[in-house]
C-alpha positions in Angstrom: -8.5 -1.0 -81.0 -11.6 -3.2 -81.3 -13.6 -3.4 -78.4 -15.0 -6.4 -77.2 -17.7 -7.3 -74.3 -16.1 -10.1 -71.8 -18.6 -12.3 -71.4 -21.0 -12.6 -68.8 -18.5 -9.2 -66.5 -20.6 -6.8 -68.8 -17.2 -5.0 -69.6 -15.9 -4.1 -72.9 -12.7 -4.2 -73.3 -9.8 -3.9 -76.3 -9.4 -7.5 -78.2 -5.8 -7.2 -77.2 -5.0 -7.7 -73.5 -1.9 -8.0 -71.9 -0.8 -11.5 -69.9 1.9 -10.1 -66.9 3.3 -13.6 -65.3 6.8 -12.7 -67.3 6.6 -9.5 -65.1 6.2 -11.5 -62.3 8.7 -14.6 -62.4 9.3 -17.4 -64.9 10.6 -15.9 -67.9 13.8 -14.3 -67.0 14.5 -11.5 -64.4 12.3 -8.0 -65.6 13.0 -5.4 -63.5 10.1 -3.2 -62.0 11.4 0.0 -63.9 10.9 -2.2 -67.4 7.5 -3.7 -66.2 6.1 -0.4 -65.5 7.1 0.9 -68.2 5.7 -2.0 -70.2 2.6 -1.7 -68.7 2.6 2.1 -69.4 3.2 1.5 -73.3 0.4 -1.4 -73.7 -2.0 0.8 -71.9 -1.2 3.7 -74.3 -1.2 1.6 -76.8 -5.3 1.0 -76.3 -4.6 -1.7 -73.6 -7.4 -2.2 -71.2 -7.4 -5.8 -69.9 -4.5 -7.1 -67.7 -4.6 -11.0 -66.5 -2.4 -11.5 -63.6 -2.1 -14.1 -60.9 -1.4 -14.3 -57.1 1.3 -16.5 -58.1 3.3 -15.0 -60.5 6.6 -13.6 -58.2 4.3 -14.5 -55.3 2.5 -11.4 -55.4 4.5 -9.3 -57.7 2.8 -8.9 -60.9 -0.2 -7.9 -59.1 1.9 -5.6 -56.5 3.4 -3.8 -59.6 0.0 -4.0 -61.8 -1.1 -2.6 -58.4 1.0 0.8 -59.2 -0.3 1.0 -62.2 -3.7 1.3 -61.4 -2.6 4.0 -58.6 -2.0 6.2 -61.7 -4.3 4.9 -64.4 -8.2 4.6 -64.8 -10.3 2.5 -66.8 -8.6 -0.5 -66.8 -9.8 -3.9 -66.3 -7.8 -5.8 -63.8 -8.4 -10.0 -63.9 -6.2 -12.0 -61.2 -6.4 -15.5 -60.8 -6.0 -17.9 -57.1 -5.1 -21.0 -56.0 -1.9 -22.0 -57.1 0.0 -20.7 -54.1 -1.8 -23.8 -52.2 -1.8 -27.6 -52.9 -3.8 -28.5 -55.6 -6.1 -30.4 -53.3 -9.7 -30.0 -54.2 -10.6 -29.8 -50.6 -8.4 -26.3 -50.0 -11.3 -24.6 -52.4 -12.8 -23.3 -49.7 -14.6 -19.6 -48.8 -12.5 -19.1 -46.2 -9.5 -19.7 -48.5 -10.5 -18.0 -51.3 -11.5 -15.4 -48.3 -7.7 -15.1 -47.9 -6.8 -15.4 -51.4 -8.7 -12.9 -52.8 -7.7 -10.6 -49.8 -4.2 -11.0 -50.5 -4.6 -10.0 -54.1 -6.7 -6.9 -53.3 -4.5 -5.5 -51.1 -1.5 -6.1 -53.8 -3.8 -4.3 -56.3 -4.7 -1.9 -54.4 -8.1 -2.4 -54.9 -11.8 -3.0 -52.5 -13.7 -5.0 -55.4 -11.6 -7.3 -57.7 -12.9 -6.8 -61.2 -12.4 -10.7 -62.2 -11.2 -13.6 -60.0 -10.2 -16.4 -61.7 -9.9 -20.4 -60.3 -6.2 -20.9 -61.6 -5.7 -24.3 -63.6 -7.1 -26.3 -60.3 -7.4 -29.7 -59.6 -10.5 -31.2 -62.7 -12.9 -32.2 -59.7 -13.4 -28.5 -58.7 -15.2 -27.7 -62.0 -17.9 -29.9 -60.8 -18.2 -28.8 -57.2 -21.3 -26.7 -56.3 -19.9 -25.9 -53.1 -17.0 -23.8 -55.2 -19.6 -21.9 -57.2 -21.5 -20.8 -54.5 -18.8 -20.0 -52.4 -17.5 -17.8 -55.4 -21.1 -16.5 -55.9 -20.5 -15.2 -52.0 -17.7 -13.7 -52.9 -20.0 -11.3 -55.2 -22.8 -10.7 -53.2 -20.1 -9.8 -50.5 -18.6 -7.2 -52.8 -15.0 -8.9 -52.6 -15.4 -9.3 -56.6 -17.1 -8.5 -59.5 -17.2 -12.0 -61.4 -15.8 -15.0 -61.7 -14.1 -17.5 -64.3 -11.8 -20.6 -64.5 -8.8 -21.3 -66.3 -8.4 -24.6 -67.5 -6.1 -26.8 -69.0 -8.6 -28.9 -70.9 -11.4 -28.5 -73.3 -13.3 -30.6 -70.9 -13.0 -28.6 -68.0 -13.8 -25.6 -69.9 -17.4 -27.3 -70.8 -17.6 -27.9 -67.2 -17.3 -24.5 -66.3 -19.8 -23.3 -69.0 -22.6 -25.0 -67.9 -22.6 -23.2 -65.0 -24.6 -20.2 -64.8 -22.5 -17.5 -63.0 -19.3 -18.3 -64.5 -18.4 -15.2 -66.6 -15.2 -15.7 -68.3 -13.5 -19.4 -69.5 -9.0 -18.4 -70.1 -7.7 -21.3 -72.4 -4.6 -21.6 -74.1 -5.2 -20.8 -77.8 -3.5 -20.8 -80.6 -2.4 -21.4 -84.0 -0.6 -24.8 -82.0 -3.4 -25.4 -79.7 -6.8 -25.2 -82.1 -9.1 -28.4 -80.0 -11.1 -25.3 -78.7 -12.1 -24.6 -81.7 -14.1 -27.2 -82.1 -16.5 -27.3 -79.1 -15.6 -24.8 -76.5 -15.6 -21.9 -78.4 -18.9 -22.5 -79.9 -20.4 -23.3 -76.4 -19.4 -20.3 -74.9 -20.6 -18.7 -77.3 -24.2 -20.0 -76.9 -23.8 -19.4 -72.8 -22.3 -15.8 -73.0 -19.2 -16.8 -71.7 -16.2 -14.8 -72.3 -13.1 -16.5 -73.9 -9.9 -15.3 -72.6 -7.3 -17.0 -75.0 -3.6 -17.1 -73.5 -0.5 -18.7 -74.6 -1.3 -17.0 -78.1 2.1 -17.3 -79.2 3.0 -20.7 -77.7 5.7 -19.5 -75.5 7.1 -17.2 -78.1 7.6 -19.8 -80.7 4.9 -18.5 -82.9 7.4 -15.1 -82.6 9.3 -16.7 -85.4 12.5 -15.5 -83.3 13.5 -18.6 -82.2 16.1 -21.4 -83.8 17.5 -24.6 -82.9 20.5 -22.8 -81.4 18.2 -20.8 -78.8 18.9 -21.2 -75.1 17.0 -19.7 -72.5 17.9 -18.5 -68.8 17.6 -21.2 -66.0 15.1 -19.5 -64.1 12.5 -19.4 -67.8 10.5 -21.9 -67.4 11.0 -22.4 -71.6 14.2 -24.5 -69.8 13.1 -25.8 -66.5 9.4 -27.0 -67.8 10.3 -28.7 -71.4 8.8 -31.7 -70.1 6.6 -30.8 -66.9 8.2 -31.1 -64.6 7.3 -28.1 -62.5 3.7 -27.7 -63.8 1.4 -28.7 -67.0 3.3 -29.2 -69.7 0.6 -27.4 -72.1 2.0 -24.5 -70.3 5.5 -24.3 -72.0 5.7 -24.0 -76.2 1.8 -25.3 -76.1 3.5 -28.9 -75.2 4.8 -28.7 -79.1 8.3 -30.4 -79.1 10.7 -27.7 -79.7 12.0 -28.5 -82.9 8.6 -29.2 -84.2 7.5 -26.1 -83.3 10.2 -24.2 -85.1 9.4 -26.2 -88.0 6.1 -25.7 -87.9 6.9 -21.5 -88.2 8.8 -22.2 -91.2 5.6 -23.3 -92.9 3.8 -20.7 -92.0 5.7 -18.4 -92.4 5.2 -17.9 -96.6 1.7 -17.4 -95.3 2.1 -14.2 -93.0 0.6 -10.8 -95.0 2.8 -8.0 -95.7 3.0 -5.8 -92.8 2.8 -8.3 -90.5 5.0 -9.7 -88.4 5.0 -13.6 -87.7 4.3 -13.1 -84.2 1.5 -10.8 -85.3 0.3 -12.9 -87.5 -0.5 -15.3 -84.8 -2.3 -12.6 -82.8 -4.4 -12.3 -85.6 -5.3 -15.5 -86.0 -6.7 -16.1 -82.5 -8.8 -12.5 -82.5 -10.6 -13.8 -85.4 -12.1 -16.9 -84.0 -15.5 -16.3 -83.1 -16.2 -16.5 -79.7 -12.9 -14.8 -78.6 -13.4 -11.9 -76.2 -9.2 -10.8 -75.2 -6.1 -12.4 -76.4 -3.5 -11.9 -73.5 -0.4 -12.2 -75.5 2.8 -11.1 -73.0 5.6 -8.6 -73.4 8.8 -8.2 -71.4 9.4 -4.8 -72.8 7.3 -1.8 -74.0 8.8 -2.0 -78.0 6.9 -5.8 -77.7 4.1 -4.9 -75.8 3.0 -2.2 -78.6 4.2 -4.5 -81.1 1.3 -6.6 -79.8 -1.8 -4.2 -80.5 -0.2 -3.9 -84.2 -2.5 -6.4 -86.0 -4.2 -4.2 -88.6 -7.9 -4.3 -89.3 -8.3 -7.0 -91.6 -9.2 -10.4 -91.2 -6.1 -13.1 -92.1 -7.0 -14.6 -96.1 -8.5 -17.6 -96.2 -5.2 -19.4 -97.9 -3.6 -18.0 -94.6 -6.4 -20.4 -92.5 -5.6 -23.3 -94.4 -2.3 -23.2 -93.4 -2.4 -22.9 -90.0 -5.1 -25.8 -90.2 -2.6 -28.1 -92.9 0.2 -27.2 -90.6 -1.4 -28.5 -87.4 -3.2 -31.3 -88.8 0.5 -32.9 -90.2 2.8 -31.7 -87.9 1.1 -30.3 -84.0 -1.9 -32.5 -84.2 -0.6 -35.8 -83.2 1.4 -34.3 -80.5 -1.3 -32.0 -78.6 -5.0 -32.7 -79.8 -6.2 -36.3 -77.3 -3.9 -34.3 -74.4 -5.6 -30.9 -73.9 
C-alpha cells in the first residue's frame, strides 16, 4: 500500500485507513468476534491507521481497537473527545480533556495517545487559545503525541490550520462533498497539515449497493439521522437527499474503470487529491474491509474526473456546497 506521512505527527502511514464508529454503535449491531476480525483483515491487508472515538459505543470501539493493539505492533491509533459532553465551548477544558483522554487510554490500552482529535465541537473552540494550549499541555505531559480537529465546515478547518501545533485536519470528503477541494486542501497543504478525509463513501451510497427499496435497522443512524436530528446532518449520506444520491451513482457509474468496483472507485478518487494524507473508509466485516485497500495503482482517467465534477455541479451541488 502507498505510504503516506500525516501531517505535522511525523508518521507515515498506508493511504488507506480504517474509520471503526460502525464497530462501535450507529450502523447496526457488529459483534466483537466480527470487529476483531475486521480489524485483523484491514491490518493484514497493509492497514495501519485506525480513527476511533470515545463515543462510538461509549467506549467500545476503542475498548476493542484496544485488543487489537494487545496483539498487534505498528499501528497508528487516532481517537477523537468531546462528544460524550455538551457541546458547550466552556467544557473544553484541561481538566476535561484531562479526563477524556484518560478514559480513552485506558480503553486502548495505551500511556501516550498517538493522535487526539477535538470531535466536531462547538465552531467557537477553533478560535480559543486557551484550547490549544491546553492541548499543547497535553504533549509536553506525554498524555499524547499530537493533536487535530475534526470539523464540519471548511471554515473551521482553516481555523484550525492557522494554528501552529495542529497536526492533522479529518473532513468529510468525497466524490458528494468536494468544497474542500477548493481551499482547505490547498492550505493544508502549505501548513503541513495532515488531511484525514472520512465519510469517503457518503454513508455507503457511493457503494453503489443501495436502491430506492433499501431500508436500514432502527438503531443505523442511515434511519434515525435522515434529517439531523440526532447530530449534523453532513454526517448521514454527506446530507445528499437519498434519492439524489442514488441517482447521482447511476451517472457515475459508466465512469468506474474495469476492475473496480463503484465503491472503489470512490476510494480512489479521494486518495488522489493532493493534500490527502488517509482515507478512513469503514467496514462492518473483514470481506469489506480488504475490499477497501483494493484500489490499484493507477490514478482514475481524467473523463472519470469530469464526471464526478459534472455530476456534482448538476445534481449534489445545490444541496451541499453554501452548507458545509
Amino acid at each position: 500500500m502507498e505510504q503516506r506521512v500525516l501531517g505535522r505527527t511525523g508518521r507515515t502511514v498506508g493511504v488507506v485507513g480504517l474509520g471503526t464508529w460502525q464497530l462501535g454503535a450507529d450502523w447496526g449491531e457488529v459483534s466483537e468476534r466480527e470487529a476483531l476480525a475486521t480489524l485483523e483483515a484491514a491490518v493484514d491487508a497493509g492497514v495501519t491507521f485506525l480513527d476511533t472515538a470515545d463515543v462510538y459505543g461509549d467506549g467500545r470501539s476503542e475498548q476493542i481497537i484496544g485488543k487489537l493493539l494487545a496483539r498487534r505492533s505498528g499501528l497508528t491509533v487516532a481517537t477523537k473527545m468531546g462528544r460524550r459532553a455538551p457541546l458547550d465551548p466552556a467544557l473544553y477544558t484541561l481538566e476535561n480533556f484531562r479526563a477524556w483522554t484518560g478514559r480513552s487510554r485506558a480503553n486502548l490500552g495505551v500511556d501516550t495517545i498517538d493522535l487526539v482529535q477535538l470531535h466536531c465541537p462547538p465552531t467557537a473552540v477553533y478560535s480559543d487559545d486557551a484550547v490549544y494550549d491546553a492541548l499543547d499541555t497535553l504533549v509536553a505531559e506525554g498524555v499524547i503525541a499530537a493533536y487535530g480537529v475534526s470539523v464540519e465546515t471548511c471554515d473551521e478547518a482553516l481555523t484550525a490550520i492557522a494554528r501552529p501545533n495542529v497536526a492533522t485536519v479529518q473532513i468529510i470528503l468525497n466524490a458528494f462533498r468536494l468544497k474542500p477541494l477548493e481551499r482547505v486542501l490547498p492550505a493544508a497543504r502549505q501548513a503541513g497539515v495532515g488531511i484525514i478525509a472520512r465519510v469517503p463513501l457518503a454513508s455507503g451510497l457511493l457503494s453503489g449497493k443501495y436502491d430506492e427499496h433499501t431500508t436500514f435497522p432502527d438503531d443505523d443512524h442511515r434511519t434515525y439521522n435522515r434529517e439531523g436530528q440526532a447530530f449534523d446532518v453532513g454526517e448521514t449520506f454527506s446530507g445528499v437527499d437519498f434519492r439524489t444520491g442514488l441517482e447521482a451513482v447511476r451517472r457515475l457509474r459508466p465512469h468506474v474503470p474495469e476492475g473496480l468496483t463503484m465503491a472503489q472507485f470512490a476510494l480512489r478518487w479521494v486518495i488522489d487529491q493532493p493534500g490527502v494524507s488517509v482515507v478512513i473508509p469503514g467496514a462492518r466485516n473483514p470481506g469489506q474491509a480488504r475490499a477497501n485497500t483494493e484500489l490499484g495503482d493507477r490514478p482514475l482517467p481524467p473523463g472519470a474526473l469530469r464526471a464526478v465534477q459534472e455530476v456534482y455541479d448538476e445534481l449534489i451541488r445545490p444541496q451541499v456546497h453554501h452548507r458545509w
